[in-house]
C-alpha positions, 0 to 999 in steps of 0.5 A, spaced: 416 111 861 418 118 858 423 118 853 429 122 853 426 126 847 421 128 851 423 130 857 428 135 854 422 136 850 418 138 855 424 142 858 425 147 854 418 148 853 417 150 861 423 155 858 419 157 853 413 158 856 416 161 862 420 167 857 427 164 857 426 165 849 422 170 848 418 169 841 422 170 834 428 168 838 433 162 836 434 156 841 440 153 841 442 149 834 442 141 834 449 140 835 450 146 840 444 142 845 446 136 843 454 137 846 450 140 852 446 134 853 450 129 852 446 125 848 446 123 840 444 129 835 438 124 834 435 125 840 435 132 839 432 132 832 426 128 835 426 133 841 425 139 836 420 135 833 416 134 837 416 143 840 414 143 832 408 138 833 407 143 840 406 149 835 412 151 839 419 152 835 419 152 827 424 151 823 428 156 818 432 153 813 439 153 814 438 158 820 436 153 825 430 153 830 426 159 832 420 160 838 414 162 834 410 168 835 405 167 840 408 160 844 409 163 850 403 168 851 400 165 858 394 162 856 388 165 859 384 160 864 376 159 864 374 163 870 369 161 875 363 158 874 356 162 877 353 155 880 345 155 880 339 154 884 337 146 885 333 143 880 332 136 876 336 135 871 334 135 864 338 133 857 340 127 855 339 127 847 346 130 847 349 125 851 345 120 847 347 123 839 355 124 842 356 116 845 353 113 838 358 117 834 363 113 839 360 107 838 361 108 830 368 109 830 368 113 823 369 119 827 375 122 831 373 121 838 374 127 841 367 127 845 367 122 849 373 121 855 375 114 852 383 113 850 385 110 844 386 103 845 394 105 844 394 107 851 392 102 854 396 095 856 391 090 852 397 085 850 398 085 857 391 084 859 389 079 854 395 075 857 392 076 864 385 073 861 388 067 857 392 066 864 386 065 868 381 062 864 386 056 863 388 056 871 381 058 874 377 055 869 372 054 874 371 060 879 372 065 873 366 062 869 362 063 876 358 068 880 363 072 884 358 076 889 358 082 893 363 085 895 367 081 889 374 078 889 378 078 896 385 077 893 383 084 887 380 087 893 386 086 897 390 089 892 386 096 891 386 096 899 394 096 898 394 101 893 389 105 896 394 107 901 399 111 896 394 116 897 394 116 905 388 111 905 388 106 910 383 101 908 381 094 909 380 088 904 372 088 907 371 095 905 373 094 899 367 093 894 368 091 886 363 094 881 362 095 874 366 100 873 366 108 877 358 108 875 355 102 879 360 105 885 357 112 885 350 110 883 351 105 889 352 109 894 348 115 892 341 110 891 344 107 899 342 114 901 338 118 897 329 117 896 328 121 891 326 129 892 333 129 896 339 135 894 346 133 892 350 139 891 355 138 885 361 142 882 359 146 876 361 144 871 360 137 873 361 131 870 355 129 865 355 120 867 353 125 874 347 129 872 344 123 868 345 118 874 341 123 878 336 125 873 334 118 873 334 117 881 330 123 881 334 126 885 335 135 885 342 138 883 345 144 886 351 147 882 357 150 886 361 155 883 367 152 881 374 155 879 377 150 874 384 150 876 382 148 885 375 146 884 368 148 888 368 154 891 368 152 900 365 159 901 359 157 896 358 151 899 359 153 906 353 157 904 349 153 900 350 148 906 347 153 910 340 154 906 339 147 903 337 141 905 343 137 901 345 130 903 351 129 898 356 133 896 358 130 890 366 132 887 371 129 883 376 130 888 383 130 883 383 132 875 375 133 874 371 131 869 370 137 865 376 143 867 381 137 871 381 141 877 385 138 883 383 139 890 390 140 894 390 136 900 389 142 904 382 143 901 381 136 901 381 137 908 377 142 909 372 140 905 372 134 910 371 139 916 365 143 913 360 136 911 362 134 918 360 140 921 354 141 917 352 133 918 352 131 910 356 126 905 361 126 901 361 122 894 368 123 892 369 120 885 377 119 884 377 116 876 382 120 874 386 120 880 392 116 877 393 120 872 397 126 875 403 129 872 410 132 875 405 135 881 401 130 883 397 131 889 398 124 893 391 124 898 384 124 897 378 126 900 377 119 904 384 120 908 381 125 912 375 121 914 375 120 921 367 118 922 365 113 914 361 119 911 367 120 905 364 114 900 370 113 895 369 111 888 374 110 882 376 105 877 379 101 872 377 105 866 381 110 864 388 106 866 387 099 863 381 098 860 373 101 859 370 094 857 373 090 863 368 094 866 372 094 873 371 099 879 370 100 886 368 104 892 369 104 899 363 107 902 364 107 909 359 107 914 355 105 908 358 099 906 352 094 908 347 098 904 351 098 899 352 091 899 345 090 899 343 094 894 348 090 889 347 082 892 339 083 890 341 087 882 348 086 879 351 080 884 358 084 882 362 084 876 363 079 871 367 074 875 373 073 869 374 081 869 375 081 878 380 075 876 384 077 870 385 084 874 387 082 880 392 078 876 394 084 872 396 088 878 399 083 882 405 083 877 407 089 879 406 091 871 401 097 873 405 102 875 410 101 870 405 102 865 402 107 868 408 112 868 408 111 860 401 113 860 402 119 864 407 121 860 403 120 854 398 124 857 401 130 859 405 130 852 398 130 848 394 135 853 401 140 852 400 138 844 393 139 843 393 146 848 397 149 843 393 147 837 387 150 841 391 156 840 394 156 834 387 155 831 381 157 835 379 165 834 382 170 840 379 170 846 379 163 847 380 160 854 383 153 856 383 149 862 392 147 864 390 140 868 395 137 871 392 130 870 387 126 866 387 127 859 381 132 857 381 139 856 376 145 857 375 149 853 371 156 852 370 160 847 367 166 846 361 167 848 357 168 841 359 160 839 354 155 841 357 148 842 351 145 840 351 147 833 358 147 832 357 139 835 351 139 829 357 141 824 364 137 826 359 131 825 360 132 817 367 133 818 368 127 822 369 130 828 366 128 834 367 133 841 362 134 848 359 141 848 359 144 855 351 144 855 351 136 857 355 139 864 351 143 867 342 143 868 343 150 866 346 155 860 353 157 864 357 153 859 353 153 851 360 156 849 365 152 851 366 144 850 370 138 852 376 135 847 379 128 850 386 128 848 388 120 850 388 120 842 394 118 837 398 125 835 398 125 828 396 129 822 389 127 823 388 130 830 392 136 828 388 137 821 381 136 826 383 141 831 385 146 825 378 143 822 374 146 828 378 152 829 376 155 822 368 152 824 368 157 830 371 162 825 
């Protein structure tokens, strides 16, 4: 739930950033806001703290708060990408070196799209856990098969509808965790050779699934703020024989770009028109901020072609291991394809999961992490300013928790991944999102990390790297 603190914090940073106070100029004193606002002079110190922690506001001894220099220049945007022609995917080395330093955990993680655990419900969780395996013993110690736990699936269907989603428990298929949902769906209707068109850049787990069905990618020009470009795809539609058209519908793993409903919409009337499927990957859909987009693709889906995937993963827990799809007319497929390799998920995780949500303690949760992760994408967005070279471009999402960020164009990524390694600090460079060279200037930051003079010392630390 947002503190007061930081939502006064948060608004007088819309009025900074928005020229109300220009730079140099002094906000109003402790005590001038703190009558304002009603609230205690407490309050109001642990707001300008956190406008300090921004890098928006300093402090001058017995003078007050002032704007800093800077901190309301707009912050420039990556431009659209270029896409490419189909091809294989190649590079897996990177992703491999990137996810072992994870596994380490001697590194500050600001690679690999993971939250701190800080961020997640364990306490909660593990109440869940401990609860059905003392009550349920013997069905959470079982196999639990395709398409997984009814009362879980129930409780998605439900959820499924705040995005203007009406679906059926039967519809509704439990997997381990958002990869086995899209590798489900694309292996039910894809042989290798076949073309799946993608965003670019594009999620690295994606490329990776691909290269490994044999499959061929095409990359569409995207904007980082709206997504893939529907003039590009209308015309690669045109010319190649693509099966899939594979999206992540809301906060876009890399950029965090957000389809609005109506280009959600239209993006459904172009794979009808064309006769092709749509994957659509809504792992972060959950985490939206103040402008939240409140559909996904899937609700315009009139004839089953929309195969919807997301999870667990990135709002309670990446070890539980919980996602799910809803492949439409693909469902059979998919059910197939699961019964005869994985069975389905770990039967304690469906069981404890199900119990979470049934609470009703989710969403309380989630407007706490939401607010977590807005706080800390504005936090680390404004130390990317202050510390990284001119020139420097950011992607603004509004939701998730992952910045894209564009250098200038004489920075390699990987070299700077080489030399953040022997300073403890891990990142993702642009070269594991794309099959080509568009992005090797650019990388990826996961912000779901605790702020602190660690994190900021770290993105100070890579900033005087690129220098």
């Amino acid at each position: 739930m947002s503190t007061l603190y930081s939502k006064i914090a948060h608004e007088l940073a819309q009025d900074i950033q928005q020229g109300l106070y220009g730079p140099g100029t002094k906000v109003p004193s402790v005590r001038q806001l703190s009558k304002q606002r009603s609230v205690s002079i407490s309050t109001i110190n642990q707001a300008y703290a956190l406008l300090e922690d921004r890098g928006l506001i300093r402090s001058k001894p017995q003078s007050g708060y002032f704007v800093r220099e800077g901190a309301n220049d707009p912050i420039m945007a990556p431009p659209m990408s270029t896409g490419s022609d189909p091809a294989v995917v190649g590079k897996s080395e990177l992703i491999g070196r990137m996810l072992s330093v994870v596994n380490g955990n001697s590194h500050i993680n600001l690679g690999a799209a993971i939250a701190h655990h800080s961020f997640m419900p364990h306490r909660a969780l593990q109440t869940h856990i401990q609860k059905v395996s003392r009550f349920q013993s013997q069905e959470v110690f079982n196999y639990q098969f395709s398409p997984g736990y009814e009362p879980l699936r129930k409780q998605i269907a439900l959820r499924m509808r705040d995005v203007g989603v009406r679906v059926h428990s039967d519809e509704v298929v439990i997997t381990n965790g958002c990869s086995e949902a899209l590798s489900l769906c694309l292996r039910s209707n894809t042989q290798a050779g076949d073309l799946v068109a993608v965003e670019s850049p594009c999620y690295y787990g994606f490329l990776q699934l691909a290269k490994q069905l044999d499959l061929k990618i095409i990359e569409i020009p995207t904007d980082p703020q709206t997504g893939i470009s529907l003039d590009a795809l209308d015309l690669a539609l045109s010319q190649w024989p693509i099966k899939i058209i594979a999206v992540n519908s809301r906060y876009s793993n890399p950029t965090g770009a957000a389809f609005s409903s109506e280009r959600q919409m239209a993006l459904f009337n172009l794979a009808q028109r064309h006769d092709v499927k749509i994957l659509e990957d809504d792992i972060y859909g959950e985490i939206g901020f103040e402008q939240s987009i409140h559909t996904a693709i899937k609700k315009f889906d009139t004839d089953g072609r929309v195969m919807y995937c997301s999870s667990y993963s990135k709002t309670v827990s990446p070890g539980l291991r919980m996602g799910w799809c809803i492949p439409g007319n693909s469902l059979q497929r998919v059910m197939d394809l699961q019964t005869f390799t994985t069975f389905g998920p770990a039967a304690v995780s469906q069981y404890a999961m199900g119990s979470f949500l049934q609470t009703g303690h989710y969403d309380k949760h989630l407007r706490s992490l939401r607010t977590l992760c807005r706080d800390n994408l504005e936090r680390v967005t404004q130390a990317v300013r202050q510390y990284f070279p001119s020139g420097t471009k950011i992607s603004q999402p509004k939701g998730g928790y992952i910045l894209w960020v564009c250098m200038p164009n004489e920075v390699s990524a990987i070299e700077l991944q080489l030399k953040s390694l022997q300073q403890g600090i891990n990142i993702a460079p642009g070269d594991l999102f794309s099959n080509g060279e568009h992005f090797s200037h650019c990388i990826r930051l996961n912000c779901a990390l605790p702020w602190n003079d660690e994190l900021r010392n770290a993105i100070k630390k890579l900033g005087a790297l690129i220098s």
